[in-house]
ROSE-4610 file (N, C-alpha, C; in Angstrom, 1 decimal, always signed):
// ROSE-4610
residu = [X/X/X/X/X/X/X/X/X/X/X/X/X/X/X/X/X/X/X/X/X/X/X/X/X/X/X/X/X/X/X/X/X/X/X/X/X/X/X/X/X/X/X/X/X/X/X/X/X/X/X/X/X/X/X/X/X/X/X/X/X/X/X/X/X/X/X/X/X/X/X/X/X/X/X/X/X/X/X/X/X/X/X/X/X/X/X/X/X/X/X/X/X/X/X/X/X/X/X/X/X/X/X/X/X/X/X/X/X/X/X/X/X/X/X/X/X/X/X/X/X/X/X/X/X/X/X/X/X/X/X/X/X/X/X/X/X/X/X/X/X/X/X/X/X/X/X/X/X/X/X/X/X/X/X/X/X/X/X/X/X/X/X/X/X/X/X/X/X/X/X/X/X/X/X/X/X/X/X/X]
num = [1/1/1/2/2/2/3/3/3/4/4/4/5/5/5/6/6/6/7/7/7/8/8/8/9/9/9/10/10/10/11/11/11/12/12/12/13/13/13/14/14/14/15/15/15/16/16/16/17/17/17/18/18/18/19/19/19/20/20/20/21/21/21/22/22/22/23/23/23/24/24/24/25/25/25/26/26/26/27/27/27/28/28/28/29/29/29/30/30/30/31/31/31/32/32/32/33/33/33/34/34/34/35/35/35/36/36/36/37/37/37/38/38/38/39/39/39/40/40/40/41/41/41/42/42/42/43/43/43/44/44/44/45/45/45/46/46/46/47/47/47/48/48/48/49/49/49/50/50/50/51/51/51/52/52/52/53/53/53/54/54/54/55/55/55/56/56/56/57/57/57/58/58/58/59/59/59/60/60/60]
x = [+121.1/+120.6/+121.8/+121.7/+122.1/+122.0/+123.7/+123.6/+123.4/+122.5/+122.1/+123.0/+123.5/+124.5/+123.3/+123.7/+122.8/+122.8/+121.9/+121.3/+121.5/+121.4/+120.6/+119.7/+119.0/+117.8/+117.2/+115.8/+115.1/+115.9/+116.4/+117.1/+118.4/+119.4/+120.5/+120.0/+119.0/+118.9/+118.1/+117.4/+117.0/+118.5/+119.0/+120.7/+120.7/+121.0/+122.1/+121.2/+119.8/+118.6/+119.3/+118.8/+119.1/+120.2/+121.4/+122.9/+123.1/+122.4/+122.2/+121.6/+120.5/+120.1/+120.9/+121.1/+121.8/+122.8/+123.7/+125.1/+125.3/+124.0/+123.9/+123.7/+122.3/+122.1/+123.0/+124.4/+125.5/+126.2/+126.2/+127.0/+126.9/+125.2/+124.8/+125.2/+124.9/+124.9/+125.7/+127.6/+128.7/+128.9/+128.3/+128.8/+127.5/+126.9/+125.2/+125.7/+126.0/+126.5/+126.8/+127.7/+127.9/+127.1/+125.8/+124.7/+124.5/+124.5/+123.3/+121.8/+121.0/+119.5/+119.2/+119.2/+119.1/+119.9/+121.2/+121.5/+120.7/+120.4/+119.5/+118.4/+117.8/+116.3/+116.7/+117.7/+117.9/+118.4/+119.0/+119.4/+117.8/+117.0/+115.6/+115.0/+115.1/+114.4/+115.0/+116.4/+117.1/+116.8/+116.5/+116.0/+114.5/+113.7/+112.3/+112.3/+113.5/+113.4/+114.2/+115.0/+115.5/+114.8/+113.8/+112.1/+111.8/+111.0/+110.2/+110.7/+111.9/+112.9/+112.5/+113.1/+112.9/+111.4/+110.7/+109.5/+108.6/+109.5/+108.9/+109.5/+111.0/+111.6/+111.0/+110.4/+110.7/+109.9/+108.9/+108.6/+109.5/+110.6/+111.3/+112.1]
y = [+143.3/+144.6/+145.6/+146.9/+147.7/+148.9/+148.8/+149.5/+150.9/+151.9/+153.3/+154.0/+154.8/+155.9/+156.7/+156.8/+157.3/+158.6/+158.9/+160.1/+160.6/+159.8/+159.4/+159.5/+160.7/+160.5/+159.4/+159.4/+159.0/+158.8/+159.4/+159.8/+159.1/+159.0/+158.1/+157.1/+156.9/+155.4/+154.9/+155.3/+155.3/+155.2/+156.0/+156.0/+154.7/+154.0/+153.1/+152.0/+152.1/+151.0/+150.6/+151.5/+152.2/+151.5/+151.8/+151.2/+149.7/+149.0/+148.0/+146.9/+147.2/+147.1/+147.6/+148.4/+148.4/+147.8/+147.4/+146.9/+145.2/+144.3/+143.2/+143.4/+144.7/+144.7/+145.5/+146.3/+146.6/+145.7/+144.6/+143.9/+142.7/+142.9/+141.7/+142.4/+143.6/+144.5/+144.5/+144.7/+144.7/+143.3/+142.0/+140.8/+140.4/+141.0/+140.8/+139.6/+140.0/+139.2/+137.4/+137.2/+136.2/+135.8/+136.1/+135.1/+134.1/+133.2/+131.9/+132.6/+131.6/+132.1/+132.0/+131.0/+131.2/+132.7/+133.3/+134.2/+135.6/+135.5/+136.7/+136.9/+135.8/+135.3/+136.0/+136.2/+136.4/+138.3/+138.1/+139.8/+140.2/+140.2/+140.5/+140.7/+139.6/+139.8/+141.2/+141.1/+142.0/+143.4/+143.9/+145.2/+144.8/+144.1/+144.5/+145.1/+144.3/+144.7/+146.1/+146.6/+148.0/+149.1/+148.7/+149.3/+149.5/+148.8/+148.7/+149.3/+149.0/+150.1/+151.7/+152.1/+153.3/+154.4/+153.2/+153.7/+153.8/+152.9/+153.5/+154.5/+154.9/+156.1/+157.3/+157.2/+158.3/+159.8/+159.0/+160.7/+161.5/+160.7/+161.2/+162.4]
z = [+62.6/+62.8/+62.8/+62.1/+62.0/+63.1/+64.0/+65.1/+64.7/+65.4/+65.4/+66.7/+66.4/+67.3/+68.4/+69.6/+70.4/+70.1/+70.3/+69.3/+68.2/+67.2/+66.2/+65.6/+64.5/+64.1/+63.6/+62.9/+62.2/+60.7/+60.6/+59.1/+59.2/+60.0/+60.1/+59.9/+61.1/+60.9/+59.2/+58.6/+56.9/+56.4/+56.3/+55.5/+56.0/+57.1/+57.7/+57.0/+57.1/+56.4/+55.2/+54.4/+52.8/+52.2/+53.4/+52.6/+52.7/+53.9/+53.9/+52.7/+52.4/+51.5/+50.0/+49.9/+48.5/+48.2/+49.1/+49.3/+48.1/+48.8/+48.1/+46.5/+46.3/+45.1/+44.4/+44.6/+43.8/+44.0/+44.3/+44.3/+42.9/+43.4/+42.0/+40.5/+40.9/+38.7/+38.7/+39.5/+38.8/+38.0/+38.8/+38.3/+37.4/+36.8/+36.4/+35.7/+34.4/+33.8/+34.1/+35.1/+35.5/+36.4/+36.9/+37.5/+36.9/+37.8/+37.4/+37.8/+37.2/+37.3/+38.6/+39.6/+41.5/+41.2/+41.1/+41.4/+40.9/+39.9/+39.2/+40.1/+40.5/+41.1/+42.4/+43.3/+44.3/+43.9/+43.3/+43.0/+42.5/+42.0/+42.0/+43.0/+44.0/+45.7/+46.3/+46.6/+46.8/+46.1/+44.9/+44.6/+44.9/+45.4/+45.3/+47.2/+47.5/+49.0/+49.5/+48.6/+48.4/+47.9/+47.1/+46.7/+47.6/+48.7/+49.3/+50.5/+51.2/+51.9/+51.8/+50.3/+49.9/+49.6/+49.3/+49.7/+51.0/+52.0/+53.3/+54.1/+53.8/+54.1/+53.2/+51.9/+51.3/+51.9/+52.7/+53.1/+54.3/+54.7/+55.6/+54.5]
């Protein structure tokens, strides 16, 4: 879990979500190329779970 600063909105804590999440999946596209298919399969999970992230913050 991703520590939240006391007093802290709604909105930090999204950012601190958000980068969480994206971190793995920039990680996968720099090396896209050199996945194995478990790895691709997993970099896949990872953006569906950065989707879905982003679409539950978006109306913030």
């Amino acid at each position: 879990m991703v520590p939240v600063r006391a007093g802290g909105g709604v909105g930090d804590f999204a950012c601190q979500r958000l980068r969480r999440h994206w971190r793995p999946v920039a990680k996968g596209i720099r090396r896209f190329d050199r996945l194995s298919e478990a790895e691709r399969h997993r970099l896949r999970i990872d953006i569906k779970t950065l989707r879905y992230a982003v679409e539950l913050f978006e109306p913030l």
